[in-house]
KEGUMI-587780 format. One line per field, with one value per residue: y, z, x of N, C-alpha, C in turn; residue number from 0. Coordinates in steps of 0.2 Angstrom, whole numbers. Layout:
REM KEGUMI-587780
n.north <- Y,...
n.up <- Z,...
n.east <- X,...
ca.north <- Y,...
ca.up <- Z,...
ca.east <- X,...
c.north <- Y,...
c.up <- Z,...
c.east <- X,...
n <- NUM,...
REM end
This chain:
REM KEGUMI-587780
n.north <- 322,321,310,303,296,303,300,307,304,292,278,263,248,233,222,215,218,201,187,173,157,145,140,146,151,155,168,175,179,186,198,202,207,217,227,229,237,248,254,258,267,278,281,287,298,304,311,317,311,307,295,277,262,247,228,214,200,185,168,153,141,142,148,162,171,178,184,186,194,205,207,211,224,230,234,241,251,259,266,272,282,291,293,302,296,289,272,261,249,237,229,216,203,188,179,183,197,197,206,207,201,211,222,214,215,228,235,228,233,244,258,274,277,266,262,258,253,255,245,247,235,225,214,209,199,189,183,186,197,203,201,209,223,223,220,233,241,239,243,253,261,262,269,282,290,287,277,266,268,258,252,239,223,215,201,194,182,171,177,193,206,219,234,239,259,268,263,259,273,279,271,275,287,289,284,295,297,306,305,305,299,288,286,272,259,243,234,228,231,249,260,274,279,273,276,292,291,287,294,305,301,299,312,315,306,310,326
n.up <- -226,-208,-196,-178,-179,-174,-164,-169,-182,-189,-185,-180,-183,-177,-178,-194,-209,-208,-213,-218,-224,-231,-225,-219,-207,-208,-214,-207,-199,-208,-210,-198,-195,-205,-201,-189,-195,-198,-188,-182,-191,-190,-176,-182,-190,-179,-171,-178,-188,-203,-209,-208,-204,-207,-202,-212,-202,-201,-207,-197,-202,-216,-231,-237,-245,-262,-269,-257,-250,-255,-257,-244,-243,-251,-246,-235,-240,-246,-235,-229,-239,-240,-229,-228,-225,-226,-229,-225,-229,-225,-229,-216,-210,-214,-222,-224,-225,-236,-247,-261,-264,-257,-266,-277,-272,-267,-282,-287,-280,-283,-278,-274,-261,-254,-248,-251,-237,-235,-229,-224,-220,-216,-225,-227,-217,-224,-228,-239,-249,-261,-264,-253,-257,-269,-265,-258,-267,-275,-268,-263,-275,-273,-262,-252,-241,-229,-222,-216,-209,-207,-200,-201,-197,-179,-173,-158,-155,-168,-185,-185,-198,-208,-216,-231,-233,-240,-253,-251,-250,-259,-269,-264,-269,-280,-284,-281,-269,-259,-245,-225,-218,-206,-192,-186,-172,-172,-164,-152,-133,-127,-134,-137,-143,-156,-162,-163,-170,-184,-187,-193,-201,-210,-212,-221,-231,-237,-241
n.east <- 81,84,79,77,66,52,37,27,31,30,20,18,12,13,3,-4,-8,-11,-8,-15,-18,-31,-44,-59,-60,-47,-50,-57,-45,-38,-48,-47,-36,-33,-41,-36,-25,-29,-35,-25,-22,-32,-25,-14,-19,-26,-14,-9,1,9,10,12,20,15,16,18,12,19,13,9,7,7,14,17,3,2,-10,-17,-14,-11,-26,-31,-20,-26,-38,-31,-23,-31,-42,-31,-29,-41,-39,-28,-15,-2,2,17,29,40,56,54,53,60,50,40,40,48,58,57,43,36,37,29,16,15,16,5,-6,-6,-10,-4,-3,1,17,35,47,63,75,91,98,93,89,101,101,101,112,119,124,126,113,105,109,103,89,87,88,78,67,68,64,52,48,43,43,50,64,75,93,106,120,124,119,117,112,104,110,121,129,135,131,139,136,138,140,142,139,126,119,123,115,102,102,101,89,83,77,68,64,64,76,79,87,93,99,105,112,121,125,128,118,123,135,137,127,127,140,133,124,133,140,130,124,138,137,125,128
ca.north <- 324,313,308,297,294,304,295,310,305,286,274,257,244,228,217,214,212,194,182,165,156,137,139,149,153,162,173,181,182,194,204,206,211,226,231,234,242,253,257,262,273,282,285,291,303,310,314,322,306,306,288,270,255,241,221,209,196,178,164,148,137,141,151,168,170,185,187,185,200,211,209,214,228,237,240,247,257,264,268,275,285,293,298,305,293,285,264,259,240,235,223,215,196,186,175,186,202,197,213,207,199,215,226,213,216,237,236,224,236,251,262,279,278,261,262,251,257,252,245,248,230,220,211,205,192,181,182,188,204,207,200,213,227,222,221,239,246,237,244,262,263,263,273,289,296,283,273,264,269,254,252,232,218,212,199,192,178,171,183,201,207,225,236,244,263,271,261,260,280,280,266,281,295,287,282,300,298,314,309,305,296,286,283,264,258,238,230,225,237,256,262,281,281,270,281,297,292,284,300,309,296,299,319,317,304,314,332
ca.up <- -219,-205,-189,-174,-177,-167,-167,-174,-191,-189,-181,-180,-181,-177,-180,-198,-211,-207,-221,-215,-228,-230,-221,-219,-200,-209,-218,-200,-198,-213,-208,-191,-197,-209,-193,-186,-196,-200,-180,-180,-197,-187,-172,-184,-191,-171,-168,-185,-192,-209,-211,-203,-204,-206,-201,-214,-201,-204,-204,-193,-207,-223,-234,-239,-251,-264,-268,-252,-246,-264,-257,-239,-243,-255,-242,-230,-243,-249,-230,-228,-243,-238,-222,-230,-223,-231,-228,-227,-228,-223,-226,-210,-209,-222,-226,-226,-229,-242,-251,-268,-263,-254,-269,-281,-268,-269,-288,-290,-276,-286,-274,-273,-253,-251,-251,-247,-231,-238,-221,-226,-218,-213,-231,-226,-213,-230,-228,-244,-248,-266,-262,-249,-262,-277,-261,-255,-274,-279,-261,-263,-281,-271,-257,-253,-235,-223,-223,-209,-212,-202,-206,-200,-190,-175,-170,-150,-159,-174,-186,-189,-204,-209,-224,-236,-232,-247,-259,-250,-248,-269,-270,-262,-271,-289,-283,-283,-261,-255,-238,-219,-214,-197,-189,-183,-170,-171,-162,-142,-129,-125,-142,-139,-148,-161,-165,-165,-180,-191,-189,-195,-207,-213,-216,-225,-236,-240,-243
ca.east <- 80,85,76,77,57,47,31,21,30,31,17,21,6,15,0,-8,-14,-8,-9,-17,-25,-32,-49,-62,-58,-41,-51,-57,-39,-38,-53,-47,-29,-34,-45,-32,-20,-36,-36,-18,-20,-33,-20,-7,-22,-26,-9,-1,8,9,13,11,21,11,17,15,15,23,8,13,6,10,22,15,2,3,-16,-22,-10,-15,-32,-28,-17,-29,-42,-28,-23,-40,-44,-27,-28,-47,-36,-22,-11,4,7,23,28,46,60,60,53,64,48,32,43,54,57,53,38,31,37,24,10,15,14,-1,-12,-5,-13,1,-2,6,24,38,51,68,79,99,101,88,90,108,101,101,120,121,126,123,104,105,110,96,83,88,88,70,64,69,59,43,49,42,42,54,68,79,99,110,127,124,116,122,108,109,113,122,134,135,134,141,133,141,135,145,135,119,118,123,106,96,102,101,83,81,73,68,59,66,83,79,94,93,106,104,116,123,128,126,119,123,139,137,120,132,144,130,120,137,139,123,125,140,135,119,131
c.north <- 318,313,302,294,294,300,300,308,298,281,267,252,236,222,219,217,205,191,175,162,148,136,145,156,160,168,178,183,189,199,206,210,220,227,234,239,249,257,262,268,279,284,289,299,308,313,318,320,306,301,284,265,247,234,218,201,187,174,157,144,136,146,158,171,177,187,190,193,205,214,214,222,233,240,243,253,262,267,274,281,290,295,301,303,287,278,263,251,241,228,220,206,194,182,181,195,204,204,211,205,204,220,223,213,225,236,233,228,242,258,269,278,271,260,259,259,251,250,243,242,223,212,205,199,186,179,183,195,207,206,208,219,227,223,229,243,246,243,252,266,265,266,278,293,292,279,275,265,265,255,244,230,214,209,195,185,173,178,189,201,214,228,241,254,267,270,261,267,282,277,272,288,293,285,289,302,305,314,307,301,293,283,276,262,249,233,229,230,245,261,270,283,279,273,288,296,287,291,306,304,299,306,319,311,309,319,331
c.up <- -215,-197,-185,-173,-171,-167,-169,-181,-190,-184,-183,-179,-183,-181,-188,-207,-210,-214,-220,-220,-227,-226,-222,-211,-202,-211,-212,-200,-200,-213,-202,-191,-201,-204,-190,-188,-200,-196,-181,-187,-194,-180,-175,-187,-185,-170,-172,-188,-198,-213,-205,-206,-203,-206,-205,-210,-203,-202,-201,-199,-213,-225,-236,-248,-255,-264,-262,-248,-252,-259,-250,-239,-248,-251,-236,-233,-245,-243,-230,-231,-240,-231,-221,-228,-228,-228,-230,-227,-227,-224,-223,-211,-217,-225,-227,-227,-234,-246,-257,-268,-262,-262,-275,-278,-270,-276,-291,-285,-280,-284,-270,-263,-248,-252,-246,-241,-232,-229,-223,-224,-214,-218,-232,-220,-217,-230,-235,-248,-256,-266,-258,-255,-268,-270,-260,-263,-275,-275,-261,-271,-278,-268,-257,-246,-228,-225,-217,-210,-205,-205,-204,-194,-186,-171,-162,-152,-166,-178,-185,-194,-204,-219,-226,-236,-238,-254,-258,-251,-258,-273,-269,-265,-278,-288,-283,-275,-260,-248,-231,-220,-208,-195,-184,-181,-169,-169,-154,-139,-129,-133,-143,-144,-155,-166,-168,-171,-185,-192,-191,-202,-214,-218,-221,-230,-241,-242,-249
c.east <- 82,83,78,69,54,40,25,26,31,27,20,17,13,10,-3,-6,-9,-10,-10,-22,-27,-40,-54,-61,-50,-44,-56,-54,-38,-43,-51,-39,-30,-39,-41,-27,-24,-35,-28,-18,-25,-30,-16,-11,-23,-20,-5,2,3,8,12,16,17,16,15,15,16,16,14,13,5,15,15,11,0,-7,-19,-20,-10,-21,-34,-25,-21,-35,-38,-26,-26,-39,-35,-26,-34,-43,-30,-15,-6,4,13,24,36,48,59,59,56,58,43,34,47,53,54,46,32,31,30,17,9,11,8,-7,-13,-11,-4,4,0,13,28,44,57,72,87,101,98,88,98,107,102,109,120,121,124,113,101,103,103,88,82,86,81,65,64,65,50,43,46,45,49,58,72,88,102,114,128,119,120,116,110,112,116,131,132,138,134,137,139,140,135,138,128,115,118,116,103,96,101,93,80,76,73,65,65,70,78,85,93,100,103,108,116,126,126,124,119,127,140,130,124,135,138,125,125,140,134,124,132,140,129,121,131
n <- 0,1,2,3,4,5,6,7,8,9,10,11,12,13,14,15,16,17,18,19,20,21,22,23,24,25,26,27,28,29,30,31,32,33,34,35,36,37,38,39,40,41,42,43,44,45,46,47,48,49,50,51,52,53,54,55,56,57,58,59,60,61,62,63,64,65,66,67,68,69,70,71,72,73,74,75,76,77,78,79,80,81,82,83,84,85,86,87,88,89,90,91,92,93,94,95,96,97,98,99,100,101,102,103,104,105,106,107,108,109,110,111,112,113,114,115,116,117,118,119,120,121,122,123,124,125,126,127,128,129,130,131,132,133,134,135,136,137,138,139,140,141,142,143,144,145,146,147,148,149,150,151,152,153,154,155,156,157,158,159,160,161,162,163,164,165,166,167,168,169,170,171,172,173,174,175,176,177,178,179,180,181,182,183,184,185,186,187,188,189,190,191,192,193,194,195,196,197,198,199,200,201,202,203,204,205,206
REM end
């Protein structure tokens, strides 16, 4: 299926669970984090969404710690799952999103109703392209209901980098994906046309 996410099938909690550890004062953070992505799983419940994307967001002062986001991410799960709602976690931040990182948090919460949300090119900001590829493939085993289809990044600053969409779309069909397409247009300028051929892109890679 392929959507431009309407927001009955994709909420989008920017904040939380955060991951701030070192103090006691962090460990408000992380109660007041999965508070919130509690709040938004009951929005996505009032409206008819099926699913949320939750933020793991970046602490200022440390590196990203795995238990601490285990422990976080099993009671947004639990709640989630008691509301029939799916979590989704996303590629996006390269430190406190790094795909492989979120996949050993996914497998280590082993709750069905957290799953990861594969992004066709968020993984190439490493400049590295087969990283890129092994992120997407890992990313798509856990997938159930969402994934971002780009065919590149063109940040406002820096390079662009270009996805392969051939092989990306071959990643998703060997992974055996059965949910939504999102058509993501991530670059500079008027993104009507550039949203057009990747949403015709899209169908006939998927044929």
């Amino acid at each position: 299926m392929i959507t431009g996410v309407p927001r009955s099938l994709l909420m989008k909690s920017q904040a939380g669970p955060e991951v701030r550890h070192g103090n006691e004062k962090n460990h408000i953070c992380d109660r007041k984090a999965v508070g919130f992505s509690k709040k938004w799983i009951d929005v996505a419940g009032s409206i008819g969404s099926p699913s949320v994307r939750t933020h793991n967001a970046k602490a200022k002062d440390s590196a990203p710690d795995l238990q601490r986001t285990v422990d976080s991410l099993k009671q947004v799960a639990d709640y989630g799952a008691s509301k029939n709602i799916v979590v989704n976690l996303e590629n996006d931040d390269r430190v406190s999103e790094d795909p492989f990182f979120l996949i050993k948090a996914i497998e280590s919460v082993g709750n069905s109703y957290l799953r990861a949300l594969p992004d066709f090119a968020n993984s190439m900001q490493t400049g590295d392209a087969d990283f890129n590829y092994r992120a997407v493939e890992a990313m798509f085993r856990h997938a159930y209901c969402i994934c971002h289809v780009k065919d590149g990044e063109e940040p406002e600053s820096g390079k662009a980098f270009s996805v392969d969409l051939a092989k990306t779309f071959g990643i998703l069909k060997s992974a055996g994906y059965k949910g939504y397409c999102s058509i993501e247009f991530d670059g500079q300028g008027d993104p009507n046309q550039p949203t057009a051929r990747l949403v015709e892109a899209t169908l006939r890679y998927l044929s």
